[in-house]
C-alpha positions in Angstrom: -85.4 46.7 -59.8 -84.9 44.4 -56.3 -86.7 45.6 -53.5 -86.3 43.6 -50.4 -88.4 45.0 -46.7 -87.4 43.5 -43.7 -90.5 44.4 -41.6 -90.7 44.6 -37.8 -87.4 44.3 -36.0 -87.8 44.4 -32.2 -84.1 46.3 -32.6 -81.7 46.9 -35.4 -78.0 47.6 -34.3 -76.8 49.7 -37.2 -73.2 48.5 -36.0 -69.9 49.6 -34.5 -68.3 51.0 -33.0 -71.1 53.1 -31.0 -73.8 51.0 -31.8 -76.9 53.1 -32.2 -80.0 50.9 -32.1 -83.5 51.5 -34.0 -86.2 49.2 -34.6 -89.3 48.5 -37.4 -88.5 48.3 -40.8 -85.3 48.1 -43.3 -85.8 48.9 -46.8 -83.6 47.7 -48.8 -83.9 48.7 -53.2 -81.1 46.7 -55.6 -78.8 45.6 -52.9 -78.3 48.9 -51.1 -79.7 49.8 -48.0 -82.4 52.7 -48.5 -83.6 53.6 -45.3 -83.6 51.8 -42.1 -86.1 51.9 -38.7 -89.5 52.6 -38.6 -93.0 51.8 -40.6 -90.9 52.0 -44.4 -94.3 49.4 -46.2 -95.2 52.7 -48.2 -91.8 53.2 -49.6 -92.3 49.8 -50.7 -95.0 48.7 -53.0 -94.3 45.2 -54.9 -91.4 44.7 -52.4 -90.3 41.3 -51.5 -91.4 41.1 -47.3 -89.2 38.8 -44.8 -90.9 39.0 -42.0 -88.4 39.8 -38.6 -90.6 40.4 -35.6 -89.2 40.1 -32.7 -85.8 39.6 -34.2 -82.9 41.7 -33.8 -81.0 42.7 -37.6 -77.4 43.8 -37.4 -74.8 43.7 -40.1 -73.5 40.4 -40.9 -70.5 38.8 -39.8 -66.9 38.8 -41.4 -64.3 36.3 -40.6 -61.2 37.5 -42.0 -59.4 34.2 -42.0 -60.9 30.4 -42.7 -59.9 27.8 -44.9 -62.7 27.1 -47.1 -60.7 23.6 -48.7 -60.7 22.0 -45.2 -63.8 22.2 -44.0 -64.4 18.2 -45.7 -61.5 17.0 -43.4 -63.2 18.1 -39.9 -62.3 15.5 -37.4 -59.1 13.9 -38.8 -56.4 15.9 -37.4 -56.7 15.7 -33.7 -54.1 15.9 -31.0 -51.5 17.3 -32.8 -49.2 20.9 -32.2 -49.0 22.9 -35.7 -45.8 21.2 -37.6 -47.0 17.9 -37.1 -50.6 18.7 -37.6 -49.9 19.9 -40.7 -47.2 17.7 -42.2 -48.6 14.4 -40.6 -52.4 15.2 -41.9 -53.2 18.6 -43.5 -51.2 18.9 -46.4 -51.3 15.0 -47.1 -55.3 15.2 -47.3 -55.2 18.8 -48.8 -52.7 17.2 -51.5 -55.6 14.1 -52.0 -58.5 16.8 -53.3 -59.7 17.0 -56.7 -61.6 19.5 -58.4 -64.8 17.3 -56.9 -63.5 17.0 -53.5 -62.4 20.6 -53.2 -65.8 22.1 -54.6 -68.0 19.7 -51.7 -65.8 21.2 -49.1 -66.4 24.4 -50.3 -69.9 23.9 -50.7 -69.9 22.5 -47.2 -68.3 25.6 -45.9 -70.6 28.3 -47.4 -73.4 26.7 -46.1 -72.1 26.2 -42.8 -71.1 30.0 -42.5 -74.0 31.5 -44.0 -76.5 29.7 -41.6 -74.7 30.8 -39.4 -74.7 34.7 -40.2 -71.2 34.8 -41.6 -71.7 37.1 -45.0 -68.2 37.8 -45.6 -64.6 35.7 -45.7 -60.9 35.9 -46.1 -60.6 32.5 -47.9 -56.8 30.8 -48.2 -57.5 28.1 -50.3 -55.1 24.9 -51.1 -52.5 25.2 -54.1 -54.5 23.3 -56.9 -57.8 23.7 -58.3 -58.9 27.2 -56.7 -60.7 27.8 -59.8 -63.1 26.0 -58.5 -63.3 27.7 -55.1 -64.8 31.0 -56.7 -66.8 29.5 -59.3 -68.4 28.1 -56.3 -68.4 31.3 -54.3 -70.0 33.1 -57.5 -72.7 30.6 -57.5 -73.9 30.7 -53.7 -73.7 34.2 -52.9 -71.0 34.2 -50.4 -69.2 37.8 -50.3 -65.7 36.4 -50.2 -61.5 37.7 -50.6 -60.0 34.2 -51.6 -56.5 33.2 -53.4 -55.0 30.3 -53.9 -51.9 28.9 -51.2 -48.7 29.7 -52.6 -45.8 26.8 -51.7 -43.0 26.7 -53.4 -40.5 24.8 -50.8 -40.9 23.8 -47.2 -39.8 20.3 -45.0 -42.8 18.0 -45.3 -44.4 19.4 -47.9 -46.7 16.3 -50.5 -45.3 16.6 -53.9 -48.8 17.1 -54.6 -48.7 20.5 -52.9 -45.2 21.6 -54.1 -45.2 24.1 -57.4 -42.5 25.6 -58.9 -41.8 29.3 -57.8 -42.7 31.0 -61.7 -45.8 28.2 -62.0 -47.4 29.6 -58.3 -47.0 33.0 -59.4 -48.2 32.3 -63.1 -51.8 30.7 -61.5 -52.0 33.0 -58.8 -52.0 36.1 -61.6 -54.3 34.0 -63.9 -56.8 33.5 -61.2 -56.6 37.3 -59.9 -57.3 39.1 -63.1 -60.2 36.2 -63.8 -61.7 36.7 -60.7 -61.0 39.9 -58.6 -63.8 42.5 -58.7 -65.5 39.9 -60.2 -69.7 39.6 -59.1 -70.1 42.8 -59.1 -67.2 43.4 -56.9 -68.4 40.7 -54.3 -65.3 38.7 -54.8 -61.5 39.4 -54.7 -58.2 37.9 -54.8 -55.9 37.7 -52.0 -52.5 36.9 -52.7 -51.6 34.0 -50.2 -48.0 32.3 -49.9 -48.6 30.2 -47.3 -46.2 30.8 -44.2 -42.4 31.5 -44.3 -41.7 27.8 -43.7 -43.7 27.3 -47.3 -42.5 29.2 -49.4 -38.7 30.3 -51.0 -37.3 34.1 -50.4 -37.9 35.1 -53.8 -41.6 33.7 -54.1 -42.0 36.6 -51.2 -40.1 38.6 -52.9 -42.1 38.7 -56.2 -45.4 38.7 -54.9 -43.9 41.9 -52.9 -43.1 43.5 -55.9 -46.0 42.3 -58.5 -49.4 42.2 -56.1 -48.5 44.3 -53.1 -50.2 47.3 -54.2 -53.2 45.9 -56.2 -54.2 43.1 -54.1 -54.4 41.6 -50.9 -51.4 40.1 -48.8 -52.5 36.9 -46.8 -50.6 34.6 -45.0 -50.0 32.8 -41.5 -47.6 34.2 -38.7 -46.1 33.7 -35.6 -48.7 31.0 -34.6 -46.6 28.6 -32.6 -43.6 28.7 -30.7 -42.2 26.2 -32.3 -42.3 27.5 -35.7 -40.8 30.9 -34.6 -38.1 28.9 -33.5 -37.5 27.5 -37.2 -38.2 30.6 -38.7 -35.7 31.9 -36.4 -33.1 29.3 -37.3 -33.9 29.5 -40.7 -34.0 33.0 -41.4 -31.7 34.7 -39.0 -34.6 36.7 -37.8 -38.7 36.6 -36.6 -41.5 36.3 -38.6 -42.4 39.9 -38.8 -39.2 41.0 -38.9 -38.9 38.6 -42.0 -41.8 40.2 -43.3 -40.5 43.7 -42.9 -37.1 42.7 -44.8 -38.8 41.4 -47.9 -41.4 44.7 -47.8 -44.3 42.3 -46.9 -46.1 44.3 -44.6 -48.7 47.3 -45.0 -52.6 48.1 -44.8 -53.2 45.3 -47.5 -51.5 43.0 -45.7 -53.4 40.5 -43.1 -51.4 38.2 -40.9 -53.3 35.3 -39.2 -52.5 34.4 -35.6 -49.9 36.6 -34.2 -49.7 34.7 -31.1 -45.9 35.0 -30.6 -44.3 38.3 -31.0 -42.2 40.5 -29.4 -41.8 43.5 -28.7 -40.6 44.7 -31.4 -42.6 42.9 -33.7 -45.9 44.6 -32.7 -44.3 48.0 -33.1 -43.9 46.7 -37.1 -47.3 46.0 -37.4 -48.6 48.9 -36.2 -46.4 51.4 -38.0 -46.9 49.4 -40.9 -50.6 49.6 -40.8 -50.8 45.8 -41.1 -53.5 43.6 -39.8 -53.9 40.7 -37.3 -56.6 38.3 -38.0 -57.4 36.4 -34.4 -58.6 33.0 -34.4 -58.8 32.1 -30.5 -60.2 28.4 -31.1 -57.5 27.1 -33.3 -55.0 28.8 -30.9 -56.3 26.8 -28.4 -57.0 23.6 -29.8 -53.7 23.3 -31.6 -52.1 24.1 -28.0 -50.7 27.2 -29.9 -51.2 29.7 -27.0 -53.5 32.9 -26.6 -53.0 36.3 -29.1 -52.9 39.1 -26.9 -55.3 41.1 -28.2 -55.4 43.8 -25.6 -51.9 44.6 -25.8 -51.9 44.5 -29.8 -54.7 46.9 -30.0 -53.1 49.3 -27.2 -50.1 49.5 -29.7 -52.4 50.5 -32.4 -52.5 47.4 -34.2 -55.8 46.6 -35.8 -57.3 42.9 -35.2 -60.4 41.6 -36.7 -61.5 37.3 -36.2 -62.0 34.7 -37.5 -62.6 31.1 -37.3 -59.4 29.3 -39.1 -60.1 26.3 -40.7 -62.7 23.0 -39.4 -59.8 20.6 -38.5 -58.6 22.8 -36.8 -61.1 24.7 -34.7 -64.1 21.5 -36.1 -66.9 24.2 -36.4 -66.9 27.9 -38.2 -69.4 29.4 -35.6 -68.8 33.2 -35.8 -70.5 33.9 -32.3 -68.4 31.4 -30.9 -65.4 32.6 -32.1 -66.7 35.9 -30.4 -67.3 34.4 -27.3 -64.0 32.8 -27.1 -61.9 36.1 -27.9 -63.8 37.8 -25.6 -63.1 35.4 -22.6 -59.2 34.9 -23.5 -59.1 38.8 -23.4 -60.4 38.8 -20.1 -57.6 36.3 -19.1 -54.5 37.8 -20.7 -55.7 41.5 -19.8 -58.1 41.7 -17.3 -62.0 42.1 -17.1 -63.0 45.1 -19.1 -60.1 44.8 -21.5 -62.1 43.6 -24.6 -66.0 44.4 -23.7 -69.3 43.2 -25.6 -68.9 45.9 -28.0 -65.4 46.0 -28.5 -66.2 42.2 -29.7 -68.7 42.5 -32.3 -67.4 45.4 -33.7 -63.8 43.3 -34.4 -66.2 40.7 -36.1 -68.1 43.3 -38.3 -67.1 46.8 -38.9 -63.5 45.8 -38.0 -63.2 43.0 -40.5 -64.7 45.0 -43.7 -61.7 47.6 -42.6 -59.4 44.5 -42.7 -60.3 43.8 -46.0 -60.8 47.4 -47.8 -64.9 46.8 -47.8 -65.9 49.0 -45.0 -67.1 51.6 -47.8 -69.9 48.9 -48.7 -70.5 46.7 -45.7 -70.0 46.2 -41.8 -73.0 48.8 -40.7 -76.6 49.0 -41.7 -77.1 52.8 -43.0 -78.2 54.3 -46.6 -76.0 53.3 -49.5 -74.3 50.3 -48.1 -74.8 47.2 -49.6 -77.5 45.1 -47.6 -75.4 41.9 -45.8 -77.7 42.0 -42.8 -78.3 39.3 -40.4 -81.4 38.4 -38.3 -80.6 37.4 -35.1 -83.5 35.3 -32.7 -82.2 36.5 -28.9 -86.0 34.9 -27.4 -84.0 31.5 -26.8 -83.5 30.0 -23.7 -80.1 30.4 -23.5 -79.8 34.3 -24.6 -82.9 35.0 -22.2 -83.5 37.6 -20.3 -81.7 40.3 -22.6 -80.3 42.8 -20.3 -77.9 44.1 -23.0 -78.2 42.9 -26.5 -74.5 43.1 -27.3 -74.0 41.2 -25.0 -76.5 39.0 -25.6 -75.0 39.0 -28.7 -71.1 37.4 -27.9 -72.0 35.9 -24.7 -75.1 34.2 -25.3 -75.8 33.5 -28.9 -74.8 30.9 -31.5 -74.8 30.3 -35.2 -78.3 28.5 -34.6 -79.9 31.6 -33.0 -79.5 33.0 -36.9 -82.8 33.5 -39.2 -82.3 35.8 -42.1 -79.2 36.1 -44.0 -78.9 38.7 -47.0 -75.7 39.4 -49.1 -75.9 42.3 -51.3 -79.4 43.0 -50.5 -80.0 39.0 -52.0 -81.9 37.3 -49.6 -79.8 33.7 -48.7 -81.1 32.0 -45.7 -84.8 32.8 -44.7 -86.2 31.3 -41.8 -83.1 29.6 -40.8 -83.2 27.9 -44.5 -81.1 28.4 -47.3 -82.2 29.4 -50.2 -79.3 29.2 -53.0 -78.4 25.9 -51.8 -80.1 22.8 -51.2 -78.8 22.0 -47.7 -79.0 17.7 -47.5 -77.6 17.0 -51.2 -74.5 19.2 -49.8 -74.4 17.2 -46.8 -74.5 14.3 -48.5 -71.9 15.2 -51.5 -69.9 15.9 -48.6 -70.0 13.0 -46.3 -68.9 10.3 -50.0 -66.3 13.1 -51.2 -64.6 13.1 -47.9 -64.1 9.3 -47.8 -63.3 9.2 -51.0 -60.6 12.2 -50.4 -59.4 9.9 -47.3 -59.0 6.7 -49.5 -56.8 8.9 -51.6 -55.0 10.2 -48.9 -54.6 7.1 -47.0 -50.9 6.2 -47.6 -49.8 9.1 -46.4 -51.9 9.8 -43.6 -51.0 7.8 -40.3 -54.0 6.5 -38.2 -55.4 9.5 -35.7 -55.4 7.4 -33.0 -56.3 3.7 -32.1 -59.7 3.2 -33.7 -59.6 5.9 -35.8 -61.1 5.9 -39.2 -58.5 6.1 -41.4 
């Protein structure tokens, strides 16, 4: 039997949406959550103690779209809008991994998001080798829906990237009965055809009728004008409406971006029960344009965050990606629109409903499982705490993270990991990406002048 205390919290926020705060002790016995607040040592003889004084616990943070296979390629696709970005550098460096390559990057990325109190992903991996990507999620502890990307067809698209239509559905089946529920149920597939532009009608149309109700849906829509235009062209009709033709849409279904919609568009989401995955940085950086978040949730449709992938957004700081969709709100719908709480309940609670967990995870009460974060708001930059939510999007960073558990295991202490040794990563890392951008290097054209190519 595990028995984990966390002893002495100044505050723990047992989570959205109202928030209610206790402090001491959280006992936690096999990876559930036993009893939380107060002096819980007797309750706990032999326990394993991580000490939190004067830190505040909450439940960890779920991103509900990020690109695990990426991460290694921070830094090399700069400058660019979303067609270009991903046909001139994206796919052509995605296209250049091996099984060594892609397993650093993932590495990489784990480490990254669990020192940063991320406990929880939706993962869209690259179309080759995603074996790899959950033998390495198994191994580090990472809570994690992941599937591999589906592309079947699409203008620009590596011949390394391409699959047939029967071979992407043939692996994608293959690696969802190896792997979902697997870990004790900490990992699951995700179906994920990549965006309309990637894949043929009847790849849609199949995964529709084989995975819809089993599995996850994941995908990428509406995220720039310009490809709405080409979908538009293409298909005769929007994104979502595309979706809606071909039966995509539903409560397993999870959309990143939604920037460009209309009207009718976000009245399919929300009677369809679908969910919109927000990732403000990339949006920005990629000169994309803002989600309207206020006017999504208003309609009733439900939006959780994330942090997209590292060339695209170059860091996968939860608190930032907070702090940025709380801003943008402000801007598109007024002050008030999206508060502090409204915020980090999206980025907890609201993710595990994205994703079908909020039965286990996203609050901290008896009999969920244990993915707890302790946060250190004595910094100079969070100081004087007025209000620790706010304190919390407006203030804090992935730094300001001490204690990470998953599943009641105990994976950063101290702001260390523990799983993973932290500079042999790093330095796998740094000679798999060159030797990924060798690889690459024909089709890639130089970033800029200067540029490492």
């Amino acid at each position: 039997m595990s028995v984990v205390l966390l002893t002495g919290a100044e505050r723990i926020l047992l989570g959205g949406p109202a928030w209610e705060e206790a402090s001491g002790d959280l006992l936690i016995r096999d990876g559930s959550i036993q009893a939380v607040g107060g002096d819980l040592a007797a309750r706990a003889p032999g326990a394993r103690v991580v000490d939190a004084s004067g830190l505040t616990l909450m439940p960890g943070l779920v991103q509900t779209h990020v690109h695990l296979c990426q991460t290694l390629f921070r830094g090399l696709a700069e400058d660019r809008s979303l067609l270009p970005w991903l046909r001139e550098c994206i796919w052509p460096l995605e296209a250049a991994h091996d099984p060594d390559s892609l397993r650093a990057s993932v590495e990489l990325s784990i480490l990254e998001l669990l020192l940063g109190g991320t406990t929880t992903i939706l993962d869209m991996g690259t179309t080759h080798h995603h074996g790899v990507v959950f033998e390495t999620l198994e191994r580090t502890g990472l809570r994690a829906a992941s599937g591999k990307a589906m592309m079947d067809e699409g203008e620009g698209v590596p011949v390394g990237l391409l699959e047939t239509t029967l071979d992407s559905l043939r692996e994608s089946f293959d690696l969802a009965e190896r792997w979902d529920g697997a870990a004790d149920g900490r990992l699951r597939y995700a179906f994920a055809p990549r965006f309309v532009l990637s894949c043929s009608d009847i790849l849609f149309r199949e995964v529709v009728s084989l995975a819809k109700d089993r599995y996850l849906l994941h995908t990428h829509a509406s995220e720039n004008s310009n490809e709405t235009d080409v979908v538009e062209r293409l298909k005769g009709r929007r994104n979502i409406e595309y979706f809606e033709d071909v039966g995509f849409l539903g409560p397993r279904t999870l959309l990143a971006h939604c920037v460009w919609l209309s009207d009718r568009e976000v009245e399919c989401l929300a009677t369809s029960g679908s969910r919109a995955l927000h990732c403000p940085h990339t949006n920005l950086k990629l000169g994309s344009g803002i989600c309207e978040v206020g006017r999504l949730r208003d309609a009733g449709v439900h939006v959780s965050i994330g942090c997209d992938g590292a060339p695209a957004n170059n860091g996968l700081d939860g608190f930032a990606e907070m702090r940025a969709a709380a801003r943008l709100a402000q801007l598109k719908s007024g002050p008030g629109s999206l508060t502090a709480p409204d915020v980090l309940t999206m980025a907890t609670l609201g993710g595990a409903e994205a994703l079908g967990w909020d039965d286990r995870i996203g609050r901290l009460e008896p009999g969920k499982d244990a993915d707890v974060i302790a946060v250190d708001l004595h910094t100079p930059h969070a100081t004087p705490v007025a209000d620790p939510l706010t304190a919390l999007v407006y203030s804090c960073r992935a730094g300001d993270v001490r204690h990470v558990l998953v599943s009641g295991e105990v994976l950063v202490e101290s702001g260390q990991a523990v799983r993973m040794d932290a500079p042999a990563i790093v330095r796998e890392a740094e000679k798999q990406a060159q030797r990924a951008r060798e690889r690459a290097a024909p089709e890639v054209p130089r970033l800029r002048p200067g540029a490492v190519s």
